[in-house]
Backbone as numpy.savetxt, mean C-alpha at the origin, in Angstrom:
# Nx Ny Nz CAx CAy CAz Cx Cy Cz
-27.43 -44.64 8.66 -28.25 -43.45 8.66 -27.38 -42.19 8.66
-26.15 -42.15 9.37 -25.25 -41.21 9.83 -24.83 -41.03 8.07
-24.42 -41.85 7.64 -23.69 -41.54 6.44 -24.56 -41.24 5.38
-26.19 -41.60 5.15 -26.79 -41.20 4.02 -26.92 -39.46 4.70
-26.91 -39.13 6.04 -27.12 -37.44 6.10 -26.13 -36.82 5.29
-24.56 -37.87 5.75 -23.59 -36.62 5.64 -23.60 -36.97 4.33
-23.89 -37.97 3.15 -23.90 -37.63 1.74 -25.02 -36.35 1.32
-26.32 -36.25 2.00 -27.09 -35.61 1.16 -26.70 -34.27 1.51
-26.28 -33.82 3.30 -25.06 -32.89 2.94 -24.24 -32.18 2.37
-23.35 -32.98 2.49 -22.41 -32.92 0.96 -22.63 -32.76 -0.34
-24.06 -33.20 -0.94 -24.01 -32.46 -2.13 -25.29 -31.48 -2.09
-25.73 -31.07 -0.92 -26.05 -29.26 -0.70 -25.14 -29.22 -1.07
-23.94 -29.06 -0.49 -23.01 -28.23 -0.26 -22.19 -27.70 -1.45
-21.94 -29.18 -2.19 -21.40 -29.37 -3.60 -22.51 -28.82 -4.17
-23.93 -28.36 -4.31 -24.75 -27.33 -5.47 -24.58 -26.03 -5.49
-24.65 -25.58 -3.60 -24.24 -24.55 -3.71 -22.63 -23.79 -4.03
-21.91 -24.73 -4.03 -20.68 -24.20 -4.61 -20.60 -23.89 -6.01
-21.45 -24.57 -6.67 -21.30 -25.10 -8.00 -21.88 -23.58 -8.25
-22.94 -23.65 -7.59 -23.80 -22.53 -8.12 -23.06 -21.12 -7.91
-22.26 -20.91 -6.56 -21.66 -19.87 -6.29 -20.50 -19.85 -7.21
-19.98 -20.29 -7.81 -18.89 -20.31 -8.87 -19.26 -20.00 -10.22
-20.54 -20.56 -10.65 -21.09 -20.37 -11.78 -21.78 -18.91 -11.78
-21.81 -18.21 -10.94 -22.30 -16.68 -10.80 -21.51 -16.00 -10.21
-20.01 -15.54 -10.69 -19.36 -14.82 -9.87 -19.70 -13.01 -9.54
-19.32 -12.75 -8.75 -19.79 -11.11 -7.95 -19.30 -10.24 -9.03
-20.97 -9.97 -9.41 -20.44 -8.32 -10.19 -19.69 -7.40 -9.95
-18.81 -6.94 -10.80 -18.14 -5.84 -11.31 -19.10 -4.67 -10.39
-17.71 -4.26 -9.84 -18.33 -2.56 -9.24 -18.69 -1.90 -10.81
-20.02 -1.48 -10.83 -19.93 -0.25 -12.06 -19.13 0.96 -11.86
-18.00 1.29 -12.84 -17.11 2.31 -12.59 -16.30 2.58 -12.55
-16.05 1.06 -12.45 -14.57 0.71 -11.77 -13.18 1.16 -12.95
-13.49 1.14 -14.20 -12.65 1.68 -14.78 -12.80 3.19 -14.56
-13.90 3.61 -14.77 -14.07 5.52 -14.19 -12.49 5.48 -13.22
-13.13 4.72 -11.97 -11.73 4.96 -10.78 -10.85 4.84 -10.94
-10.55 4.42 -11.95 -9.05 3.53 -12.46 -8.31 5.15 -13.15
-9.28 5.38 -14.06 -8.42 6.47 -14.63 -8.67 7.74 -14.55
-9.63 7.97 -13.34 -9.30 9.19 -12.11 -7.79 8.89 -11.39
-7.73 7.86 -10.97 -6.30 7.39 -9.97 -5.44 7.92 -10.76
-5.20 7.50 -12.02 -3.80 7.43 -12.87 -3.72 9.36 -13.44
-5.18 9.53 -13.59 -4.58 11.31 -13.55 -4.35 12.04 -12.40
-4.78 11.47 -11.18 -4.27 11.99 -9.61 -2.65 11.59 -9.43
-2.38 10.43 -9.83 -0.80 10.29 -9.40 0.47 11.43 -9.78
0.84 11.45 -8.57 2.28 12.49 -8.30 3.46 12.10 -9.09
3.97 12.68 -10.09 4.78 12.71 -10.44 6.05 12.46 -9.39
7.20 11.43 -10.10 8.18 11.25 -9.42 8.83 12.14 -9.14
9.28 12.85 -7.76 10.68 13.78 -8.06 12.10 13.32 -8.71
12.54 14.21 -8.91 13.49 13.92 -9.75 14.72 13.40 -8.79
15.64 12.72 -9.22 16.81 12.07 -8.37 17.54 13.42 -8.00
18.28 13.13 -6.54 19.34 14.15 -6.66 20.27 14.21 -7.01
21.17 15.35 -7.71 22.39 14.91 -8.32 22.93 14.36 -7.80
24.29 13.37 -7.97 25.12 12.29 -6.77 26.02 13.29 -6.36
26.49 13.02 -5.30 27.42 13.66 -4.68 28.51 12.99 -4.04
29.53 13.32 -3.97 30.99 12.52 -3.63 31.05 12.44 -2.42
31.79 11.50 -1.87 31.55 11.49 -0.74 31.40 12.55 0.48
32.53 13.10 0.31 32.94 14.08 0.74 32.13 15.50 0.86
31.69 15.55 -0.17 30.18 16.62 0.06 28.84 16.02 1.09
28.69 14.46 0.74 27.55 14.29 1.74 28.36 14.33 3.04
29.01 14.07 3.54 29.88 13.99 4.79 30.03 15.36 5.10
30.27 16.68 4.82 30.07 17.82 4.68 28.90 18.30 5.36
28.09 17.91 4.33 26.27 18.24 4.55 25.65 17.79 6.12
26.41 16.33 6.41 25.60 15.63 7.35 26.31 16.47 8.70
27.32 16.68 8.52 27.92 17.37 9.58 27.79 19.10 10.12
27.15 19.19 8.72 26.18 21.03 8.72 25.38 20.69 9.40
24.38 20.18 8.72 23.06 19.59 10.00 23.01 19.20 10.71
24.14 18.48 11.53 24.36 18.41 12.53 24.68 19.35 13.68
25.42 20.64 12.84 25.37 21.66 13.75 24.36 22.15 13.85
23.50 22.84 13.03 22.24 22.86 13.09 21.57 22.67 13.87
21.47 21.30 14.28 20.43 20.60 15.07 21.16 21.28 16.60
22.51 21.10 16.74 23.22 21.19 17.83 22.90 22.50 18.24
23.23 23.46 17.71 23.12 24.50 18.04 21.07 25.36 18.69
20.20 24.34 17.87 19.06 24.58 17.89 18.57 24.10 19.58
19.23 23.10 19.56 19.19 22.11 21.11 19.75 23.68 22.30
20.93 24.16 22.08 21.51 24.83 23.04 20.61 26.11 23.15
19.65 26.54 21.92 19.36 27.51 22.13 18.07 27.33 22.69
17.12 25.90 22.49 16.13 25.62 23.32 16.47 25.58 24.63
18.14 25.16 25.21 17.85 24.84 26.49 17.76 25.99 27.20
18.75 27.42 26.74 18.96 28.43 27.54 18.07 29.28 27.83
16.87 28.99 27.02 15.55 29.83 27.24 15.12 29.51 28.39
């Protein structure tokens, strides 16, 4: 008895799959609309920065570093 349930079960189960496969979920209407709203919203890449030798970024990092340093001393003395 146990096993004629779980066959008739089983092929519910197997119709409704069948059936849910054979009708897949409509298409958002629009969906291309959104598609090529997106692609005229996208940001242009910035451009690379020129390369720099070592020695200039090592330069730079050590400017801003004073920078920062100096910004620190002048928060604290207030």
């Amino acid at each position: 008895m146990k096993r004629l349930l779980a066959l008739i079960l089983g092929l519910f189960g197997l119709r409704a799959w069948l059936r849910h496969r054979a009708h897949p979920a409509p298409v958002a209407p629009g969906a291309d609309d959104l598609r090529a709203k997106l692609a005229e919203q996208k940001v242009p890449e910035p451009e690379a920065p020129t390369p720099q030798t070592v020695d200039e970024r090592r330069a730079d990092v050590h400017a801003r570093a004073r920078e920062a340093m100096d910004e620190l001393r002048q928060d604290g003395s207030e």
